[in-house]
C-alpha positions as CSV (number, residue, x, y, z in Angstrom):
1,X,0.0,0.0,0.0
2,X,3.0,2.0,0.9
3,X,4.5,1.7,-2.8
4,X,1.5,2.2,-4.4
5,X,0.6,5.8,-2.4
6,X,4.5,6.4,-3.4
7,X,4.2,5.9,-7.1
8,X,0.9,7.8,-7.7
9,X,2.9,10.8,-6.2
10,X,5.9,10.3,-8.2
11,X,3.6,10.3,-11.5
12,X,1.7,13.6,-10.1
13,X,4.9,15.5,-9.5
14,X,6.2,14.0,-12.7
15,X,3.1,15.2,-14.6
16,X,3.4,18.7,-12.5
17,X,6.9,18.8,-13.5
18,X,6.4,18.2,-17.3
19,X,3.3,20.5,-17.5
20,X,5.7,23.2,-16.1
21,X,8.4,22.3,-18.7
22,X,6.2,22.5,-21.5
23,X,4.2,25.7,-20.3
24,X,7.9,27.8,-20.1
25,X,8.8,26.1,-23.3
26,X,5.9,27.6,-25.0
27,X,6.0,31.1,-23.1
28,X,9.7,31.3,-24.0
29,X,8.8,31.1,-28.1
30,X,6.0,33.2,-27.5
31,X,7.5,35.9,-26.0
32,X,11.0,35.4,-28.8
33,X,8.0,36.0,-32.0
34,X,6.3,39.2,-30.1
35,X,9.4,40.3,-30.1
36,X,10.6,39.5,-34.1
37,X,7.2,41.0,-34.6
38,X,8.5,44.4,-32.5
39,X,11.5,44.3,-34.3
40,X,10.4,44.0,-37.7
41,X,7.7,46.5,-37.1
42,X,10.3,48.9,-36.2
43,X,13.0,48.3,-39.2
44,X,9.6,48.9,-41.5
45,X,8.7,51.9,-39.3
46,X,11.9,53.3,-39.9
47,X,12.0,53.3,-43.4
48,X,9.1,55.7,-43.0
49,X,11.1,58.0,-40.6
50,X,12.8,58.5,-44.1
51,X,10.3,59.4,-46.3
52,X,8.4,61.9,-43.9
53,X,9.5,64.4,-41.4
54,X,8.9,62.7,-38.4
55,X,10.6,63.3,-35.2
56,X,9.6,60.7,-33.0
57,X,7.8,57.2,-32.8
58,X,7.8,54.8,-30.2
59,X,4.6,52.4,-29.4
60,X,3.4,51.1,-25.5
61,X,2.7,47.2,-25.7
62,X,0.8,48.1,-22.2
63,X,-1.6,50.9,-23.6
64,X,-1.7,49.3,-27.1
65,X,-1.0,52.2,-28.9
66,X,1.7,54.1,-31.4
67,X,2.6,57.2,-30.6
68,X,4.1,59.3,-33.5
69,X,5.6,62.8,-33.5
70,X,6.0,65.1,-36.5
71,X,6.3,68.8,-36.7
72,X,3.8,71.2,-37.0
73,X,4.4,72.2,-40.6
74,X,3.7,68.6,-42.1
75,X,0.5,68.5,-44.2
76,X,0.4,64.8,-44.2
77,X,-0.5,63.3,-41.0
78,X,-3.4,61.2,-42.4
79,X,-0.8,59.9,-44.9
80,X,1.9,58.8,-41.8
81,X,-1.6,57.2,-39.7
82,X,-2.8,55.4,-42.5
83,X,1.2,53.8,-42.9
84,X,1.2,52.9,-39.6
85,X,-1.8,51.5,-39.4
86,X,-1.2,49.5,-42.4
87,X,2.4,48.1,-40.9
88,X,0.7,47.5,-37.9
89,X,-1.8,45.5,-39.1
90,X,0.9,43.6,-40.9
91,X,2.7,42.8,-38.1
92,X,-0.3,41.6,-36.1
93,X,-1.1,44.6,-34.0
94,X,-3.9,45.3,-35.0
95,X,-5.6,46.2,-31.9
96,X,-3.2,49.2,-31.3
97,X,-4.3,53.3,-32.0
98,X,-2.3,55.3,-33.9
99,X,-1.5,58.5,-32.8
100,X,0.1,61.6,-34.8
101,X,0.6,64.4,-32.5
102,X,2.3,67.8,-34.0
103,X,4.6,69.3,-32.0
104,X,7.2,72.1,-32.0
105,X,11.3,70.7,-32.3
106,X,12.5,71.2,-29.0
107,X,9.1,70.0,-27.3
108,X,9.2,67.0,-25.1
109,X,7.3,64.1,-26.0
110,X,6.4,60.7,-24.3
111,X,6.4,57.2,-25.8
């Protein structure tokens, strides 16, 4: 009786064990794509930092939104949304706000 209360707990703490093993596998790979996704979303976001007069972007995994930061003199803040949007939705964010904010050079700025 002994042995047999002995081996049911060394299969439940082997089965504990393995389910723990196999849940940090999975969060590890999880959390390695988010993070491909970030960084590819950024290299693509960049390229757009190029073509428009933008001063700043950054986005907040936490409040699920893209904060981006161009001067006051650019006409086509629609245009950058829209870009961003698009590249967002690429990159499976789609749940996150874009937001274009003008501001003066020199003005601070949050992420």
């Amino acid at each position: 009786m002994k042995k047999l209360k002995k081996r049911r707990f060394i299969i439940i703490l082997s089965l504990l064990v393995g389910g723990f093993i196999l849940f940090s596998v999975y969060d590890f790979f999880n959390t390695q794509k988010k993070e491909e996704q970030n960084l590819a979303f950024m290299e693509e976001s960049r390229e757009l930092k190029k073509e428009y007069d933008i001063i700043s972007f950054g986005f907040r995994p936490d409040k699920k939104t893209i904060n981006v930061y161009v001067p006051l003199e650019e006409k086509s803040q629609s245009e950058i949304a829209t870009s961003f949007e698009r590249i967002s939705r690429k990159y499976g964010m789609e749940d996150f706000e874009v937001k274009v904010k003008a501001i003066k050079k020199g003005d601070p700025y949050e992420y």
